[in-house]
C-alpha positions in Angstrom: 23.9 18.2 12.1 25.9 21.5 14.0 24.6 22.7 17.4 22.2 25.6 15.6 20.0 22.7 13.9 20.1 20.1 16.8 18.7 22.8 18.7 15.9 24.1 16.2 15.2 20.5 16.1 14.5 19.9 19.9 12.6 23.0 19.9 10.5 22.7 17.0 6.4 23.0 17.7 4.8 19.4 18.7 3.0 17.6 16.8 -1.3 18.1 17.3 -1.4 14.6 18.4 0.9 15.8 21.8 -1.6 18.4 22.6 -3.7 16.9 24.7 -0.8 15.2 26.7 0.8 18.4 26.9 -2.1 20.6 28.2 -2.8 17.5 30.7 1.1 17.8 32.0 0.3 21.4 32.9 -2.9 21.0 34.5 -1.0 18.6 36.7 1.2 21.5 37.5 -1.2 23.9 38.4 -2.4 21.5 40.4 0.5 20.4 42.7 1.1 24.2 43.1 -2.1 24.2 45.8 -1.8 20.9 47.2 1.3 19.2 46.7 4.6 21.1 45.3 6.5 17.7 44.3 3.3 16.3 41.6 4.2 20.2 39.9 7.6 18.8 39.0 6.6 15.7 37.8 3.7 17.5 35.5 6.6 20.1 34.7 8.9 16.9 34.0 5.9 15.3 32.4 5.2 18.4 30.1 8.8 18.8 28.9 9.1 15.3 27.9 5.5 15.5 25.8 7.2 18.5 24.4 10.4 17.0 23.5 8.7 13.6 22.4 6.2 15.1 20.3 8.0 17.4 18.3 7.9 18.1 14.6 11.0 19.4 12.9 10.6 20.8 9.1 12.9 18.6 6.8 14.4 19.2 3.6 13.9 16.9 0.8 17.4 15.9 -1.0 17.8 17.2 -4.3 17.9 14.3 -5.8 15.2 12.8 -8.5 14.3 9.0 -8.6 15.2 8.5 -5.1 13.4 7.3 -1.3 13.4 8.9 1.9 13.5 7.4 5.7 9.7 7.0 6.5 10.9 7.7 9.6 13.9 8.9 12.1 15.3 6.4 13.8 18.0 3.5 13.5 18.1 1.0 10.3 18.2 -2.6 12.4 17.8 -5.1 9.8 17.8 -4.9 5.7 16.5 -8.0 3.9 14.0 -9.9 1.7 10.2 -9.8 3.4 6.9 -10.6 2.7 4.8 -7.3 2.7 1.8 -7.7 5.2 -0.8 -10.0 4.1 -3.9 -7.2 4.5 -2.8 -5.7 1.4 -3.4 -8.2 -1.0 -0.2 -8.0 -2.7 1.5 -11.2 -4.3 3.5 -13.4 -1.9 6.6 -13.0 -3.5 9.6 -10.8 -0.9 10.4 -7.7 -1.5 13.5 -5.7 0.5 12.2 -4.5 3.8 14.5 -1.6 5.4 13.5 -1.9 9.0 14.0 1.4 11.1 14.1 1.1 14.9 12.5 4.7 16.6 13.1 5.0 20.6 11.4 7.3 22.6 13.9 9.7 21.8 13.7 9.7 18.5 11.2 12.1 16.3 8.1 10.5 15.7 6.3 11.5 13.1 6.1 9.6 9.9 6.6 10.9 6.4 6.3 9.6 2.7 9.4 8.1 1.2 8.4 9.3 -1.9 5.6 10.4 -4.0 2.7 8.4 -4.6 -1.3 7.2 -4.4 -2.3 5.8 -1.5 -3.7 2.7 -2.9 -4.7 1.0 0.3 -4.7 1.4 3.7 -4.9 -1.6 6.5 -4.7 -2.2 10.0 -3.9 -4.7 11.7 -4.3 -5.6 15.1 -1.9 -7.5 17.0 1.0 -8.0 20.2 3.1 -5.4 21.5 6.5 -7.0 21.6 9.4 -5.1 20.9 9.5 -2.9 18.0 13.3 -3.9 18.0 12.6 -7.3 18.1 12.5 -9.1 14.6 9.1 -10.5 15.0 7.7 -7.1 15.6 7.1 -7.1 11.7 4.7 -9.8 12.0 3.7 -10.1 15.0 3.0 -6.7 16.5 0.2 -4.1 15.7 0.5 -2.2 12.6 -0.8 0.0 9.9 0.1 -0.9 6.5 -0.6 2.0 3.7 0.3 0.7 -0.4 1.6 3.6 -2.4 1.7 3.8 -6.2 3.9 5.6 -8.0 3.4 7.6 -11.2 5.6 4.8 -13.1 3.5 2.1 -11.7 5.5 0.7 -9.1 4.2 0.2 -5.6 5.8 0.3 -2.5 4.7 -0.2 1.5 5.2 1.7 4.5 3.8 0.2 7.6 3.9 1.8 10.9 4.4 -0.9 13.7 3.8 -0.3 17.4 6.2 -1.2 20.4 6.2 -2.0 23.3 5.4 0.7 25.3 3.1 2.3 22.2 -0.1 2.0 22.1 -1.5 4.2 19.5 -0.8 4.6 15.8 -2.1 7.3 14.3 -2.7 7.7 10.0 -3.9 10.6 9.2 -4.2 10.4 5.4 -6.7 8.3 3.2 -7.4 6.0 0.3 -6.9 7.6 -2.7 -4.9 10.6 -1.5 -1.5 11.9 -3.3 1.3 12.3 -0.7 4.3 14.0 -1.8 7.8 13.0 -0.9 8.7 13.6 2.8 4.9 14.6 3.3 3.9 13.8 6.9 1.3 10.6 7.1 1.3 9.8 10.8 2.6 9.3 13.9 3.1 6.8 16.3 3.5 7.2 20.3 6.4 6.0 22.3 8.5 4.5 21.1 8.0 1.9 17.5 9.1 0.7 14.2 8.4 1.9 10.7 8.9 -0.7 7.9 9.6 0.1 4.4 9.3 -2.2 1.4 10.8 -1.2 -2.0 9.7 -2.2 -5.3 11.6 -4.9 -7.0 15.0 -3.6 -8.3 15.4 -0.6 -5.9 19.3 -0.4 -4.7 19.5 0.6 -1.2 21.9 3.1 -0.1 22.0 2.1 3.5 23.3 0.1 6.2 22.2 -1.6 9.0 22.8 0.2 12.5 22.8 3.7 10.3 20.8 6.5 11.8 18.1 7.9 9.8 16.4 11.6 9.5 13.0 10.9 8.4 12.2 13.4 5.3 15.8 13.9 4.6 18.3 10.4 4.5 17.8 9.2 1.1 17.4 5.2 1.6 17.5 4.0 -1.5 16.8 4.4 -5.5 13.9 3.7 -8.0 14.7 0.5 -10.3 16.6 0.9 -13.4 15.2 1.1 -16.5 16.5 -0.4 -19.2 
């Protein structure tokens, strides 16, 4: 990424869910301008960080066919055989879960690997342990949506919280098409977004690469024979 687009990416309008952080970090402002100076920094420091936190860069979908996206920005921590999450009825048997680590610097906001029918959507609640930590998967709250694609296969995002987050927002439903790279949701400060491929996909990335949700493509649709 050059200097033009890192910019246009820390710039970028927020998200709606930052909105009402944002407007409170300036009414903290205005406030500390009539009765104490030093609480308008810290709601111009407070407002600046919403902005930065919440932002919502436009991506560009690879021009590739047959392929997945990162679900999320963020940094790839572990890639191996998992269980999906239990609230979605699927069978027991592992599929490869690409694990993606988001700090609280990294763009929030979720996105569809690829295009598909939400099937199902489940929450679950649970602890708030580290989204780094390998447990987080199945110990920490989450949001768990099943997406079909057109060929059949399905595949599972889940959005996990952390442990400073405390709010994971979905804002698509059962039976919904989302395109590839489409925005889904968004989760606050700081989290992990979980990706589980059908069996067969070959995934194209490593563990400790940095991902650009919307953009890095993460792996490819099975074979067919």
């Amino acid at each position: 990424m050059n200097i033009a687009e890192t910019v246009k990416s820390v710039i970028s309008p927020p998200h709606k869910a930052g909105y009402p952080f944002i407007l409170g970090g300036l009414a903290v402002a205005l406030l500390g301008l009539f009765v104490w100076v030093p609480l308008a920094w810290l709601g111009v420091l407070f407002t600046l960080f919403c902005l930065y936190f919440f932002r919502d860069p436009e991506r560009v979908l690879p021009p590739r066919a047959g392929v997945f996206v990162a679900p999320a920005d963020g940094l790839v921590v572990s890639i191996e055989p998992a269980i999906p999450p239990a609230e979605l009825g699927l069978s027991s048997e592992p599929r490869i879960r690409v694990a993606i680590f988001l700090s609280v610097l990294d763009v929030h906001v979720n996105r569809a690997p690829i295009t598909g029918t939400v099937q199902k959507i489940a929450y679950h609640k649970g602890l708030f342990l580290s989204a780094a930590d390998e447990k987080a998967s199945d110990e920490n709250e989450r949001n768990a949506l099943l997406l079909r694609l057109p060929t059949g296969e399905d595949v599972v995002v889940v959005q996990i919280a952390g442990l400073i987050a405390r709010r994971i927002l979905c804002e698509v439903r059962e039976g919904q098409i989302l395109t590839a790279g489409e925005r889904f949701g968004i989760i606050r400060f700081g989290s992990r977004t979980d990706l589980y491929l059908p069996e067969g996909s070959i995934p194209l990335v490593a563990v400790g690469q940095r991902m650009i949700g919307g953009e890095t493509v993460i792996a490819e649709l099975p074979k067919i024979a």
